[in-house]
C-alpha atoms as an extended CHARMM CRD file, in Angstrom:
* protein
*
        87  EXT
         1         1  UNK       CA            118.4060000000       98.8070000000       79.2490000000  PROA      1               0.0000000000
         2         2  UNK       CA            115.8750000000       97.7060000000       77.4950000000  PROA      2               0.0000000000
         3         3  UNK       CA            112.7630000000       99.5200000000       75.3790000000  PROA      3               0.0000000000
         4         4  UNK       CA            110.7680000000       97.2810000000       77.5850000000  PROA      4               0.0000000000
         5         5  UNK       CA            112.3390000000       97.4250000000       81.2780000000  PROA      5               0.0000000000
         6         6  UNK       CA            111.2280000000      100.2790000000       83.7080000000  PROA      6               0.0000000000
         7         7  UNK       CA            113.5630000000      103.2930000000       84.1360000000  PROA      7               0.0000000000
         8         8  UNK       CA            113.4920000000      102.9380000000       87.7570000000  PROA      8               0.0000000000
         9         9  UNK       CA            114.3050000000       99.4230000000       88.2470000000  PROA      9               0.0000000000
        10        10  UNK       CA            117.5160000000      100.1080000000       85.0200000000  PROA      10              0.0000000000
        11        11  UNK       CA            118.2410000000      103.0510000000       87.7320000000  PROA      11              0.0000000000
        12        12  UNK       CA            118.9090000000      101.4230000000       90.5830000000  PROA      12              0.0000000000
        13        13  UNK       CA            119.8770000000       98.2980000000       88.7710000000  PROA      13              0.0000000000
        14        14  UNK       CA            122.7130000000      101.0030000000       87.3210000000  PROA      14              0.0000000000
        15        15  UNK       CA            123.1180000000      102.5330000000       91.1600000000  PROA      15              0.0000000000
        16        16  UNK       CA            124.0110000000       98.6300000000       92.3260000000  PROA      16              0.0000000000
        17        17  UNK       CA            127.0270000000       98.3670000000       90.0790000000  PROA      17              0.0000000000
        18        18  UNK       CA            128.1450000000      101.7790000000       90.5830000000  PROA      18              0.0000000000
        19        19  UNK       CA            128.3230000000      100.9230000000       94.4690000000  PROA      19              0.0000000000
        20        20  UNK       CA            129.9990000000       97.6390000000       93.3070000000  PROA      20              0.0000000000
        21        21  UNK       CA            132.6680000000       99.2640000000       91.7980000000  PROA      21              0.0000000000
        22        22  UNK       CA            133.4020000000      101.8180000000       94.3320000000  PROA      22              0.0000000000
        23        23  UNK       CA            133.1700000000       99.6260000000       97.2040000000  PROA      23              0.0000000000
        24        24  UNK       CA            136.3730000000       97.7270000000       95.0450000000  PROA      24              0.0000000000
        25        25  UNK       CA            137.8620000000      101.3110000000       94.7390000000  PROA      25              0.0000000000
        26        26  UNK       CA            137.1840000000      102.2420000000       91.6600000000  PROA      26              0.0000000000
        27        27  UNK       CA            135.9100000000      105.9520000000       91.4150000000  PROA      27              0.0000000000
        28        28  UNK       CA            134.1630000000      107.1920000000       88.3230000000  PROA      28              0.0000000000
        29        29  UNK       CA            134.0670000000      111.1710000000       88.2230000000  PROA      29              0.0000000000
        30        30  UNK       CA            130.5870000000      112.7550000000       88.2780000000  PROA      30              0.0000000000
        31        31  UNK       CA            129.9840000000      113.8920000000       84.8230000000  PROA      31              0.0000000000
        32        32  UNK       CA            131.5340000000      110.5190000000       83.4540000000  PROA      32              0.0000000000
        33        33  UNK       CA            128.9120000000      108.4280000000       86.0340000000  PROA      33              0.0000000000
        34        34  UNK       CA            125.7730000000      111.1510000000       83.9120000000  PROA      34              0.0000000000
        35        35  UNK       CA            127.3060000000      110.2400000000       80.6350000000  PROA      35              0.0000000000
        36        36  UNK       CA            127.4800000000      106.5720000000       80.8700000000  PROA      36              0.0000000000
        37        37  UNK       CA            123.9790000000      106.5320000000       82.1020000000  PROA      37              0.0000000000
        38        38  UNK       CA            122.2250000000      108.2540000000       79.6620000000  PROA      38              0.0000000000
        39        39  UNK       CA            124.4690000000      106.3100000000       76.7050000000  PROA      39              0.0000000000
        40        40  UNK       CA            122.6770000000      102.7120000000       78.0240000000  PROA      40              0.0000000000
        41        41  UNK       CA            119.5120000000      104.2870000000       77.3750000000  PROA      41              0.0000000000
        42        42  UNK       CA            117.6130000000      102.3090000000       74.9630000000  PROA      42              0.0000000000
        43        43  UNK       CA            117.6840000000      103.7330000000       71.4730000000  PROA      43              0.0000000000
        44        44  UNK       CA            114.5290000000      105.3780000000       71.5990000000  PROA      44              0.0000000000
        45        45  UNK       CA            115.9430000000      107.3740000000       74.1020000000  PROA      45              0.0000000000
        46        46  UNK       CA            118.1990000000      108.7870000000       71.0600000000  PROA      46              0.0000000000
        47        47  UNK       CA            117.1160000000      112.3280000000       71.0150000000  PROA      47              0.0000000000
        48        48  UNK       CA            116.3240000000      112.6820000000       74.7030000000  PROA      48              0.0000000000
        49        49  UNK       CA            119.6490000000      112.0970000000       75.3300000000  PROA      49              0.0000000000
        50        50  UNK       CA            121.3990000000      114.3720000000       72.1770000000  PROA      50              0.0000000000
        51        51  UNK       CA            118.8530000000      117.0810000000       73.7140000000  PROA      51              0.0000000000
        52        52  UNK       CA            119.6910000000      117.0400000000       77.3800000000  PROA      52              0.0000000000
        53        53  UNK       CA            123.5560000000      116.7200000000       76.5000000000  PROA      53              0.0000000000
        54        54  UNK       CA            123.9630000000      119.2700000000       73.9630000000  PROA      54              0.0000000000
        55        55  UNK       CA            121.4620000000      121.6810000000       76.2790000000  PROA      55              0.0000000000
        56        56  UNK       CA            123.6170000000      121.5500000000       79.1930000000  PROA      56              0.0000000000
        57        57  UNK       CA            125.8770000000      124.5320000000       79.4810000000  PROA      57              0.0000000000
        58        58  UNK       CA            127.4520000000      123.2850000000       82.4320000000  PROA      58              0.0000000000
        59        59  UNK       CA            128.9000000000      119.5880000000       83.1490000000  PROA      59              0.0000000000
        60        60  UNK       CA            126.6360000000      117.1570000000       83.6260000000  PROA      60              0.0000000000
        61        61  UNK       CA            126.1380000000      115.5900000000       87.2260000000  PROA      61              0.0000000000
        62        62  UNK       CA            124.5870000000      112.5680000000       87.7810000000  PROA      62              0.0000000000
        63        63  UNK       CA            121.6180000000      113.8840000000       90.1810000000  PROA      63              0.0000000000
        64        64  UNK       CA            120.5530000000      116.3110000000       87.1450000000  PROA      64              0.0000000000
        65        65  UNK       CA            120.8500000000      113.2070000000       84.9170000000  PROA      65              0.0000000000
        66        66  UNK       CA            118.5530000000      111.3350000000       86.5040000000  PROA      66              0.0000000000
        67        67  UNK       CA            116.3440000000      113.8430000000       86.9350000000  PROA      67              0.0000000000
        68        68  UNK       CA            116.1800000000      114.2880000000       83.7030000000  PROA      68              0.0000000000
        69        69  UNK       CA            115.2140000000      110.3980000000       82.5540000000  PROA      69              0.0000000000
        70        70  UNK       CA            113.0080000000      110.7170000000       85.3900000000  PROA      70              0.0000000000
        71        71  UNK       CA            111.0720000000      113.6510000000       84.1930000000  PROA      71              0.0000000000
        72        72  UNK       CA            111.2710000000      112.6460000000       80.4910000000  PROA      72              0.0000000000
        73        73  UNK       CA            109.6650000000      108.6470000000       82.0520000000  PROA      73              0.0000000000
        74        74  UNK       CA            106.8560000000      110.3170000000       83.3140000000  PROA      74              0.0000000000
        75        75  UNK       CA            106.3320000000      111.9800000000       79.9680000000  PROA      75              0.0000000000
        76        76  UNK       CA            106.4580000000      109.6950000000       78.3430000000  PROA      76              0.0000000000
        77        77  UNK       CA            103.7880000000      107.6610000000       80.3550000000  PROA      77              0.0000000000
        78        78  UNK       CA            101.7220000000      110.4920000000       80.3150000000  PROA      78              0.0000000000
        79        79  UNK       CA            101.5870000000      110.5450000000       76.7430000000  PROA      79              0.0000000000
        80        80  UNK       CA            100.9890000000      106.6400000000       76.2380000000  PROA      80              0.0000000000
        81        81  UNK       CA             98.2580000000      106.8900000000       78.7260000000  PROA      81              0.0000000000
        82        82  UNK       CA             96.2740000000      109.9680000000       76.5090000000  PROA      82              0.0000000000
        83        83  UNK       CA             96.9280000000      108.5520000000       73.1200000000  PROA      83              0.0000000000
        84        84  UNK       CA             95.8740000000      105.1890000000       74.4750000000  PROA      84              0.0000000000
        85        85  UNK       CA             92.6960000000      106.2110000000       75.7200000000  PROA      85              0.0000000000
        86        86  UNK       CA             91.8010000000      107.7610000000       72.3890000000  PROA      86              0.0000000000
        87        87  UNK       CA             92.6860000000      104.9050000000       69.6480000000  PROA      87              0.0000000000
């Protein structure tokens, strides 16, 4: 991904290959499908990521990883948007 592509296009973008590879038979365990996600974030994504997997007390699925980017997107729009509006 890059710093400059939208989370939920790199998201289903991500979902397309997954469902390439399984329809060929290849089956990628749930916490391994989270992890590799979250380490193609961009690198800005850096401590979002070190947060949410060193937070987790449990293993990572790939619903609560999404979830997660999804949340921290929104965020992080938020944010832009009020510290836009006041430069």
């Amino acid at each position: 991904m890059k710093e400059s592509d939208s989370v939920t296009t790199h998201l289903s973008f991500y979902e397309t290959l997954i469902s390439q590879l399984s329809s060929q038979g290849m089956t990628i365990e749930h916490e391994l499908h989270a992890l590799i996600l979250l380490s193609i974030l961009p690198l800005s994504w850096e401590t979002f990521v070190m947060t949410i997997c060193n937070a987790s007390t449990t293993a990572m699925t790939y619903a609560s990883a999404t979830g997660s980017i999804l949340s921290e997107d929104a965020r992080r729009k938020s944010f832009k948007q009020s510290t836009s509006g006041k430069a």
